[in-house]
C-alpha positions as CSV (number, residue, x, y, z in Angstrom):
1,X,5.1,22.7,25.4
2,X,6.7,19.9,25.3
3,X,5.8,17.2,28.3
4,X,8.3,14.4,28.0
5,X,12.0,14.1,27.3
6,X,13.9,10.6,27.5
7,X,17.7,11.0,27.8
8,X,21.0,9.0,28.2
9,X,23.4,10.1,30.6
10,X,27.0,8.3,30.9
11,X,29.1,6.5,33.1
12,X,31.9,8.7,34.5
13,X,35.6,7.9,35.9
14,X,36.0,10.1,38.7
15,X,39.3,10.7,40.8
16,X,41.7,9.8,37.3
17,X,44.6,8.4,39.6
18,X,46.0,11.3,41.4
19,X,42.8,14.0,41.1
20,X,40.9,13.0,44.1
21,X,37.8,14.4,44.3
22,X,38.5,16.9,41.4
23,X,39.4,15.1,37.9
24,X,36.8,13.1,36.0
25,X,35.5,11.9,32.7
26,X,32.4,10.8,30.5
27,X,32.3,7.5,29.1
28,X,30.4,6.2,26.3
29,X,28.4,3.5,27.5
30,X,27.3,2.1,30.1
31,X,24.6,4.8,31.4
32,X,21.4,5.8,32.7
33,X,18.3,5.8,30.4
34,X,15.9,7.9,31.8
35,X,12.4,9.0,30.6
36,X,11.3,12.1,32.8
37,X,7.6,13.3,32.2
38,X,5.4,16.7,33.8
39,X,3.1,15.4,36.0
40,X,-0.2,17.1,38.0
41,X,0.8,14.8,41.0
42,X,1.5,15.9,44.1
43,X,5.0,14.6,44.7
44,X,7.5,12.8,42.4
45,X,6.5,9.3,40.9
46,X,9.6,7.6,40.5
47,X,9.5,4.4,38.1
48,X,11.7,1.2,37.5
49,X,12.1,-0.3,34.5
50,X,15.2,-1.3,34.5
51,X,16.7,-4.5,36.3
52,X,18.6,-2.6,39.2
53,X,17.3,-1.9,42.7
54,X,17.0,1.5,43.1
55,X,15.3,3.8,46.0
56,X,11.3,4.5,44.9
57,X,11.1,7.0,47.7
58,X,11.6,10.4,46.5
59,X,13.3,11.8,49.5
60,X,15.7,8.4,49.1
61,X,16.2,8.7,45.3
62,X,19.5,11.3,44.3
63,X,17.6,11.8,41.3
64,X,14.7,13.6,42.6
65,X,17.1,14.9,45.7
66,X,18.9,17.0,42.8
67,X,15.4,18.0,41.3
68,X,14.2,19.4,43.8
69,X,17.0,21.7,44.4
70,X,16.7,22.8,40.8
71,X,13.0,23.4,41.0
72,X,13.6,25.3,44.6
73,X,15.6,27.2,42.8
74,X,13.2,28.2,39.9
75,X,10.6,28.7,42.4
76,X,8.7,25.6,40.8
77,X,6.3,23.4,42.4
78,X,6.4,21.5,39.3
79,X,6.4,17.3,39.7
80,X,7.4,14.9,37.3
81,X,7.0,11.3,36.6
82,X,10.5,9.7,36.2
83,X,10.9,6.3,34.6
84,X,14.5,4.6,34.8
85,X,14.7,2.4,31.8
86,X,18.2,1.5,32.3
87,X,20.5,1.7,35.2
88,X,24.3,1.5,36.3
89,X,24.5,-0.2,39.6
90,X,25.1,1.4,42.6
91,X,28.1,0.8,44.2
92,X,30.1,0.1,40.7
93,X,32.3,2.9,41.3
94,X,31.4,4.3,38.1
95,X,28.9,7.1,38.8
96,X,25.8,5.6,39.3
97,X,24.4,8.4,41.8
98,X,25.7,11.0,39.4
99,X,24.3,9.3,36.1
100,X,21.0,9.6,37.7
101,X,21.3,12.8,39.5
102,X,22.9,14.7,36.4
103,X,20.2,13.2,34.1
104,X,17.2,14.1,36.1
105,X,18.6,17.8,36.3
106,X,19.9,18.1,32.6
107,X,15.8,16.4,31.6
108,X,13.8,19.0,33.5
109,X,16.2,21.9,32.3
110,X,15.1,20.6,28.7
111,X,11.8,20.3,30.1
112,X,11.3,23.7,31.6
113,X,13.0,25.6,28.5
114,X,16.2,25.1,29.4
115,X,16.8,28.2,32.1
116,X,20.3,27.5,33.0
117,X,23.3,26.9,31.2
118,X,24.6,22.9,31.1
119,X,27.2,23.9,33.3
120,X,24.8,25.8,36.1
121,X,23.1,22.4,36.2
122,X,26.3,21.4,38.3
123,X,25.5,22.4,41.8
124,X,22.0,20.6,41.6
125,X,23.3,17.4,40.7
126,X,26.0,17.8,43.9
127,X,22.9,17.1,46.4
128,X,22.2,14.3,45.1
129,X,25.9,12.9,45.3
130,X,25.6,14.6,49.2
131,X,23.4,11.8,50.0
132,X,24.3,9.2,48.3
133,X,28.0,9.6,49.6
134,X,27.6,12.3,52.8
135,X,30.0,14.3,50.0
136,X,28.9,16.9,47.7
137,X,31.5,16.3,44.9
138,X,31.4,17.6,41.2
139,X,34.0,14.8,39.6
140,X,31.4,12.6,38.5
141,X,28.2,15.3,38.0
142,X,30.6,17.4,35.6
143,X,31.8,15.1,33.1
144,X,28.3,13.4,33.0
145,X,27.0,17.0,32.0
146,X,29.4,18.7,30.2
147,X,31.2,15.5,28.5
148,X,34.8,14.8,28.0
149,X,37.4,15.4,31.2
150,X,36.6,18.1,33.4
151,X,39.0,19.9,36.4
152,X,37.3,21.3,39.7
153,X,39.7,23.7,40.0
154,X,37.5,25.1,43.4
155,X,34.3,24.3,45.0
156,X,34.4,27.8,47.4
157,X,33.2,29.4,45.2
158,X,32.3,26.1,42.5
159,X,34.8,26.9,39.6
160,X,34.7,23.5,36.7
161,X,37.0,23.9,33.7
162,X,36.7,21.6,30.4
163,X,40.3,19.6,29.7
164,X,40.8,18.7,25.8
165,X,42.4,15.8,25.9
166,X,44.4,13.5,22.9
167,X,41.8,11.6,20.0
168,X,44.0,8.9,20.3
169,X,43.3,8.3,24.3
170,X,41.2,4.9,25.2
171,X,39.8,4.0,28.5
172,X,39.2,0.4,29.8
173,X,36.9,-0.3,32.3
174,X,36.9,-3.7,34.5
175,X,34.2,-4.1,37.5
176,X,34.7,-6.7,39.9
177,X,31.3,-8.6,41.1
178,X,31.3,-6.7,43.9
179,X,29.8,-3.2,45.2
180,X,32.0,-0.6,47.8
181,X,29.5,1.9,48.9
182,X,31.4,5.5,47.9
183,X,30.2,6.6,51.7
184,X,31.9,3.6,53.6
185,X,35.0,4.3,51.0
186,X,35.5,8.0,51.9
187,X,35.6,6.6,55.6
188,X,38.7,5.1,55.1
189,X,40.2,8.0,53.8
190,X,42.9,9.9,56.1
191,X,41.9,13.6,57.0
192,X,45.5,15.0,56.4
193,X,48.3,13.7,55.0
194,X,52.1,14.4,55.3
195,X,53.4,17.8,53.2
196,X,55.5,15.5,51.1
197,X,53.2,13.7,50.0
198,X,50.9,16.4,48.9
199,X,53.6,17.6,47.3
200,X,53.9,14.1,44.9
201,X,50.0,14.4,44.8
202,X,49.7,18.0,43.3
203,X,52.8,16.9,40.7
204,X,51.4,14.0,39.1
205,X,48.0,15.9,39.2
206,X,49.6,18.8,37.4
207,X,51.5,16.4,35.1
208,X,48.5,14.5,34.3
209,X,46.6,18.0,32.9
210,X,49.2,19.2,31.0
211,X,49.5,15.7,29.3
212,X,45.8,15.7,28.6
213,X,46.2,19.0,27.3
214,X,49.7,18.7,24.8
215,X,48.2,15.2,23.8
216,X,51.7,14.0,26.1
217,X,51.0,10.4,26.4
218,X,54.7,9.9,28.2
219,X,53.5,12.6,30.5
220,X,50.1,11.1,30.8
221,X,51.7,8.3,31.7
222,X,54.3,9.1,33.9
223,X,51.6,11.1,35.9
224,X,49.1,8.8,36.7
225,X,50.2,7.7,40.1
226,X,47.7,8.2,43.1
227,X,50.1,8.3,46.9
228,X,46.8,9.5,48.7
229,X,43.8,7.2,48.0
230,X,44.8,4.1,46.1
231,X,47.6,3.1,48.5
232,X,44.5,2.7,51.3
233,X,41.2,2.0,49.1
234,X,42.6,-0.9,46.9
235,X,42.4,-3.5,50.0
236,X,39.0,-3.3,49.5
237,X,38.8,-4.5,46.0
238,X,39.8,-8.3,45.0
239,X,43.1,-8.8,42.8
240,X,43.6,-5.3,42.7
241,X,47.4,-5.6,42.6
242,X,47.0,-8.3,40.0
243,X,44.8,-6.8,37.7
244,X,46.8,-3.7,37.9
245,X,49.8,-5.6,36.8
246,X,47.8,-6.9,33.8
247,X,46.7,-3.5,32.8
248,X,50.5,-2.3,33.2
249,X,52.4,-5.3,30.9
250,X,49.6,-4.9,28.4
251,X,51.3,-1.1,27.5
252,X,48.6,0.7,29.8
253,X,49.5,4.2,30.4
254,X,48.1,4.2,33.9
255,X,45.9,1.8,35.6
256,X,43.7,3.1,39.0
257,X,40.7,2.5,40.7
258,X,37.4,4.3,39.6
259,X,35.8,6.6,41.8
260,X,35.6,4.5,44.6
261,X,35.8,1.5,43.6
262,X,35.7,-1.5,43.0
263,X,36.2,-0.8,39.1
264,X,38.9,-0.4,37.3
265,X,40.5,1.8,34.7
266,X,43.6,2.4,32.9
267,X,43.9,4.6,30.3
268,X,45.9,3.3,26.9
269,X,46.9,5.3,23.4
270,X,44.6,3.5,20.5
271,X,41.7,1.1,20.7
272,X,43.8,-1.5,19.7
273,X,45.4,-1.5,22.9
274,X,42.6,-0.7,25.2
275,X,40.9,-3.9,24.0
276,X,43.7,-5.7,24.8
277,X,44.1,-4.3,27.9
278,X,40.5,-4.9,28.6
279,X,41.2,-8.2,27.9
280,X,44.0,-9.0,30.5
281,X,42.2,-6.8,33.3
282,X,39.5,-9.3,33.0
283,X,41.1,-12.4,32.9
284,X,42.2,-11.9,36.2
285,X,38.8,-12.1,37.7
């Protein structure tokens, strides 16, 4: 039986311009590196190697929030010893709750013999984005699970669908020294907006999946306009508008603000370019 697993679990870009709440996708670094060990303690023993505050109380910590719910759900009064060796910061904007919620789950299913499916891992990791945000969204969890870019096509009932998406397709990331709290972001958020601009919304959301799809990059491009969240979130973060424009001019195919911010992203067509762009976003700050 085996008694300790160490994993890596990526950085995600949630939202993806106009998919609020329901587009996101894996990045390869950074991430949470988490060591998660069976223990005969009576609660959770939460560990912190790594050189980022994080909550030490289980009840606190989304990682052991979401493992408990998948241990409730196996009947399980199993405990475990988890040791963060490496940490995204919270408040980054890109998927620090779900790095460590989905990595906790996705250990203990290795752990326990793996009794659900990567993708049934989903819902667990949710609760512990319910606490760190007050939301239970899947646009970071998934893609931090299942890899790549994932759709929530419905959360009554929970239905998540992979999206290929072009080789060719790069994604730079910029993070301002600051930290927006995704439940104080969400705040800010309007509860309805007008028809016609649900309308624009669903469009460039339905654009931006068949460009992913067809490997479109004019499509991709021409889609990746948020007229819901980014008109109202991007006051919060410094030189937004500038480093935007520097994404833009340096033959970016869309440029937005991750998750809830304060970071960055734009996506761009080769590495090349995404370096480049990289480059300019940066400068700015």
């Amino acid at each position: 039986m085996v008694k300790k697993v160490e994993i890596f679990c990526p950085a995600t870009v949630a939202n993806v311009g106009p998919g609020f709440d329901i587009l996101g996708f894996a990045l390869d670094a950074p991430g949470d590196i988490i060591c998660l060990e069976r223990t005969t303690e009576k609660k959770h023993i939460i560990q912190n190697d790594s050189e980022i505050d994080l909550p030490l109380n289980p009840e606190k910590n989304v990682a052991t929030v979401a493992l408990d719910a998948f241990l409730s759900s196996l009947n399980s009064n199993e405990k475990f010893h988890l040791t963060f060796k490496q940490k995204i910061p919270a408040g980054s904007g890109i998927g620090s709750s779900a790095a460590s919620s989905a990595g906790a789950v996705f250990a203990a299913n290795l752990l326990l013999e793996k009794p659900y499916t990567e993708a049934d891992l989903v819902p667990f990791a949710m609760k512990g984005e319910e606490v760190a945000s007050g939301s239970a969204h899947a646009d970071n969890v998934a893609p931090a699970i299942l890899g790549g870019f994932v759709l929530v096509r419905s959360y009554e009932p929970l239905d998540i669908l992979g999206i290929p998406s072009p080789d060719g397709l790069y994604c730079s990331v910029v993070h301002p020294e600051i930290s927006i709290a995704t439940a104080d972001s969400r705040k800010i958020l309007k509860t309805s907006v007008p028809l016609k601009t649900a309308i624009t919304q669903c469009g460039n959301v339905a654009g931006l999946v068949t460009g992913l799809i067809t490997g479109n990059f004019r499509l991709i491009r021409d889609s990746m306009h948020d007229v819901i969240a980014e008109p109202i979130r991007s006051f919060l973060i410094p030189e937004y508008d500038r480093v935007k424009k520097a994404a833009m001019n340096t033959a970016a195919l869309g440029c937005s603000i991750s998750g809830s911010g304060p970071s960055l992203f734009a996506l761009s067509e080769n590495k090349d370019t995404a370096e480049q762009i990289g480059k300019a976003m940066e400068s700015v700050y």
